[in-house]
N, C-alpha and C positions, 0 to 999 in steps of 0.2 A: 504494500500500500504506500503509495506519494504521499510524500509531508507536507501539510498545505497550512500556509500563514494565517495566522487570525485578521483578519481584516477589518476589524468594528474596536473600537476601544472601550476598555474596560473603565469603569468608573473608579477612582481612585483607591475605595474603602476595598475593594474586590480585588485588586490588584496586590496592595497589602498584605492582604491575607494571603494571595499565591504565592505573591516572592518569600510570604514566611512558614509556608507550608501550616498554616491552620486549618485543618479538615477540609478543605476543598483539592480536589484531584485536578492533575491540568487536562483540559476537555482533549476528548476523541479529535482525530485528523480525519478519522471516516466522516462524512457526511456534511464536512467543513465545504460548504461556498466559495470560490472561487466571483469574484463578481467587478467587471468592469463599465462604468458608463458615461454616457459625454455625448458630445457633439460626434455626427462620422466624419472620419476627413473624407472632403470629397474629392472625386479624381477632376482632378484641373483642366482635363479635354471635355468637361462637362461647360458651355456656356453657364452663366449666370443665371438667368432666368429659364432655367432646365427643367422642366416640369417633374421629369421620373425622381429625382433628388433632391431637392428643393432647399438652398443653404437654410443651415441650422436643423436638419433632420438629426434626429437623437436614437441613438440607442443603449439597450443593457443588456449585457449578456450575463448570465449565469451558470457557473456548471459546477453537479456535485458530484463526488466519483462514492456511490456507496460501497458499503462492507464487503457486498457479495460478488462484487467486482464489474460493475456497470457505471455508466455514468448516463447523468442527467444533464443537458445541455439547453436553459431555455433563453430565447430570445426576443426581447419587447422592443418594438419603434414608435419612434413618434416622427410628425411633420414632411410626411414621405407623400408622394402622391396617393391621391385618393381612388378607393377602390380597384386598386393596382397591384398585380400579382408579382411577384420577386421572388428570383433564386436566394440563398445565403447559404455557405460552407467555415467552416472550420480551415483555415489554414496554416500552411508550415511557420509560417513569417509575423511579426508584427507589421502594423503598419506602416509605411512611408509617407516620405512626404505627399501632399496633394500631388504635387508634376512626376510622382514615380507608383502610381497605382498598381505596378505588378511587384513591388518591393516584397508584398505580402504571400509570393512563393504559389507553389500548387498547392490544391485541399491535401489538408492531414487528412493520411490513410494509415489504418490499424494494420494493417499487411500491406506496404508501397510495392506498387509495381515497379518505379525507378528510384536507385538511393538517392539522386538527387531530390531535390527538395524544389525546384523550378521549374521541373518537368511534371506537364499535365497527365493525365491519363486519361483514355476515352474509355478503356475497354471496361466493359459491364463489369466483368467477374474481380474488378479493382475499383471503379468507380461506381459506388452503389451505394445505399444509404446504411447500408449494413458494416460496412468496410468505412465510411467517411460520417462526418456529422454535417447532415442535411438539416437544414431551418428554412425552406420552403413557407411564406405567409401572405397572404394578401392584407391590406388594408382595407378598414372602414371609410364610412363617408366624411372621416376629420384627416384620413392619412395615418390611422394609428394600427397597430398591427403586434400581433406576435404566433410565435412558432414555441415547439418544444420535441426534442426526440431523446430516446435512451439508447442510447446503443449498449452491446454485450462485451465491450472494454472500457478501458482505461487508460491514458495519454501515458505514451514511453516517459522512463526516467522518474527517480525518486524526489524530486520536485519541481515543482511546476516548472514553465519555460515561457517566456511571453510570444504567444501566437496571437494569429487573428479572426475575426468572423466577418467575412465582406458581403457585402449586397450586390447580387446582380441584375440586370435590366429583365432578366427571364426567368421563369419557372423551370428547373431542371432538367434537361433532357435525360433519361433512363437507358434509351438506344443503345445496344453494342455499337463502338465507334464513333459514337457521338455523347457517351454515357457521361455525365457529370459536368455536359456544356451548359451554361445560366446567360450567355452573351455577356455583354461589355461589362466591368467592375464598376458599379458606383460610386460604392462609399465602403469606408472598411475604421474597427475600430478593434482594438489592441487589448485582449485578454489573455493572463495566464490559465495556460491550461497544463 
């Protein structure tokens, strides 16, 4: 099991007591949150008044990797086009700057078909929602939207790494050979996972 950061502060009187070990245990790593949120950076080959992204679209990711060896990965937006479908994956990289939109690498796979980490994969039996973390959502009539999947692992390495989760103009293609395509990168925002 990865060792994952407490990420919420503890209020002073509780913290006390931990560092001086008075009857409270230090909390489980299982089931600890991992959680990033903000503005998305947008990809800079987006005009300005770009309807699919709309500056200042927000998101939050969350992911909990439980005991039994699964993780939870969910995804909220806000400010995004209205009742409009979008890809999002999980990928190798954090985010870049707005002018370098692919900084963010090809989608994390639990089994990669290539070591490289910027090489895509089309093929079904590696690009699937089983093998990668798919966050597929549409939005409402405000532009607000979220997704959620569990997949049956858990992100390599015994602590987190800062990856990312990007939005694409498209709902996922499935196809062998075209498996795992979402069109052009939107917007992308930078979680450990």
């Amino acid at each position: 099991m990865r060792r994952t950061t407490l990420r919420t502060a503890l209020p002073l009187a509780t913290a006390s007591l931990l560092l001086t070990g008075i009857g409270l245990a230090a909390p489980s790593s299982a089931n600890m949150p991992s959680t990033a949120e903000g503005d998305l950076v947008r990809n800079s080959l987006l005009s300005a008044t770009d309807e699919q992204l709309p500056v200042g679209a927000w998101a939050r990711v969350r992911a909990i990797e439980t005991g039994s060896g699964k993780t939870v990965v969910t995804l909220k937006v806000r400010g995004l086009a209205v009742n409009a479908t979008y890809g999002a994956h999980a990928h190798y990289r954090p985010c870049g700057l707005a002018s370098q939109p692919l900084a963010s690498g090809a989608h994390y796979q639990n089994v990669p078909q290539y070591a490289d980490e910027t090489t895509a994969s089309k093929n079904a039996a590696y690009a699937n929602p089983a093998n990668e973390v798919w966050l597929d959502l549409t939005t409402d009539d405000e532009g607000n939207g979220s997704a959620q999947t569990v997949v049956n692992w858990q992100f390599r390495g015994s602590d987190p790494v800062l990856r990312s989760v990007v939005i694409h103009r498209d709902v996922t293609n499935p196809a062998d050979g075209s498996a795992g395509v979402a069109g052009p990168r939107l917007g992308c925002i930078s979680v450990a996972f």
